[in-house]
C-alpha positions as CSV (number, residue, x, y, z in Angstrom):
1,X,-51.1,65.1,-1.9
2,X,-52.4,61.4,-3.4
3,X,-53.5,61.5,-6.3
4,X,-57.0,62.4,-7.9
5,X,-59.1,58.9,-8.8
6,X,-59.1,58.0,-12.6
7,X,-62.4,56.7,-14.4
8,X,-62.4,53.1,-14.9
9,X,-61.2,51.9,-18.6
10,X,-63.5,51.6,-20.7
11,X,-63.9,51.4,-24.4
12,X,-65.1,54.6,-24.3
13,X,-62.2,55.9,-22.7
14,X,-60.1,54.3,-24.6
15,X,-61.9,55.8,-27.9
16,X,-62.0,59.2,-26.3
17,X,-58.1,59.4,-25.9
18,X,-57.6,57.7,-29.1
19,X,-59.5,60.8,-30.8
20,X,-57.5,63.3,-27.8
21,X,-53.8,61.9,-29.1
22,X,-55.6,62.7,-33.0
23,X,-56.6,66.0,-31.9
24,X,-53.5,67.0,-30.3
25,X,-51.3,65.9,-33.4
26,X,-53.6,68.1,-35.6
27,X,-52.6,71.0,-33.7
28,X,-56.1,71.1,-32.2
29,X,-55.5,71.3,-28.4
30,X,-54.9,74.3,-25.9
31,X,-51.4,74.0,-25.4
32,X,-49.9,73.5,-28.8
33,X,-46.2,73.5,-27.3
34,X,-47.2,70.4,-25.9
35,X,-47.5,68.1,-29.2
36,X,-45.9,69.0,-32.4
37,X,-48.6,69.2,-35.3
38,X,-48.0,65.7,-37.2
39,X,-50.3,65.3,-39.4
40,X,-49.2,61.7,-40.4
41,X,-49.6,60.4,-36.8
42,X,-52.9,62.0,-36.6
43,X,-54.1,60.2,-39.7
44,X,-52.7,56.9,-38.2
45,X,-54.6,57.2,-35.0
46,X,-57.4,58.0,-37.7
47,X,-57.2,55.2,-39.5
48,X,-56.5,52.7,-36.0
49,X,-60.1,54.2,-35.0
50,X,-61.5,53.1,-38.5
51,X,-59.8,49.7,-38.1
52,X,-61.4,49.3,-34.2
53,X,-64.6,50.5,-36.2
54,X,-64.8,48.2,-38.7
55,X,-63.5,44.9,-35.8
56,X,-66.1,46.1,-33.6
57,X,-69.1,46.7,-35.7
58,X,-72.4,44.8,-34.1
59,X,-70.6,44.2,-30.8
60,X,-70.8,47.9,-28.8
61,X,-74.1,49.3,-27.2
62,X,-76.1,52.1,-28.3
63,X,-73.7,54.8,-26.2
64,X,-69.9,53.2,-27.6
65,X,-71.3,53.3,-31.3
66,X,-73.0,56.4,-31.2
67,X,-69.4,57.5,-29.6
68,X,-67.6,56.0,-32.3
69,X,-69.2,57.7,-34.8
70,X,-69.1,60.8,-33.5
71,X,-65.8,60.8,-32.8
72,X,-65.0,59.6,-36.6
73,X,-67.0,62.6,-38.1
74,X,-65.4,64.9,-35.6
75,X,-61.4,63.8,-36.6
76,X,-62.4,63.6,-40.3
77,X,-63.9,67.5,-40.3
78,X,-60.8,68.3,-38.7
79,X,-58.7,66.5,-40.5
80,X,-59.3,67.8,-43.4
81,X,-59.5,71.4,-42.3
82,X,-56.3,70.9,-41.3
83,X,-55.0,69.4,-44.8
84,X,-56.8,72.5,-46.7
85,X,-55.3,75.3,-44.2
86,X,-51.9,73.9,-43.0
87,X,-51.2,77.4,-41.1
88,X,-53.9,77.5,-39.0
């Protein structure tokens, strides 16, 4: 059975699993047995998203800022859920 296509790379893509690796180490994905919760490598893929933020601001279109914002808010909310309820 070959394979199923991939999207093409893009920096959205590249965001997007960025904020998926987060996610996953802040114990926010379906199959938790699949990534141990570590919250320090979450806030590292955090703060590399900040960084790629602040090294890209005034050179993405309307769609990969909007993105990048979005996906900021979203980790930070979660982030700090997870820092105020560690059992979750």
């Amino acid at each position: 059975m070959p394979d199923a296509p991939t999207p093409p790379v893009s920096f959205s893509t590249f965001l997007v699993s960025l904020a998926s690796s987060a996610l996953a180490h802040l114990g926010e994905v379906s199959n938790p047995a699949a990534t141990p919760v570590d919250i320090a490598l979450a806030r590292q893929t955090m703060e590399l998203i900040d960084m790629l933020a602040e090294k890209t601001k005034g050179n993405l279109d309307e769609d990969e800022a909007s993105l990048m914002g979005a996906l900021q808010k979203e980790l930070r909310e979660r982030y700090e859920a997870r820092i105020a309820n560690p059992r979750r």
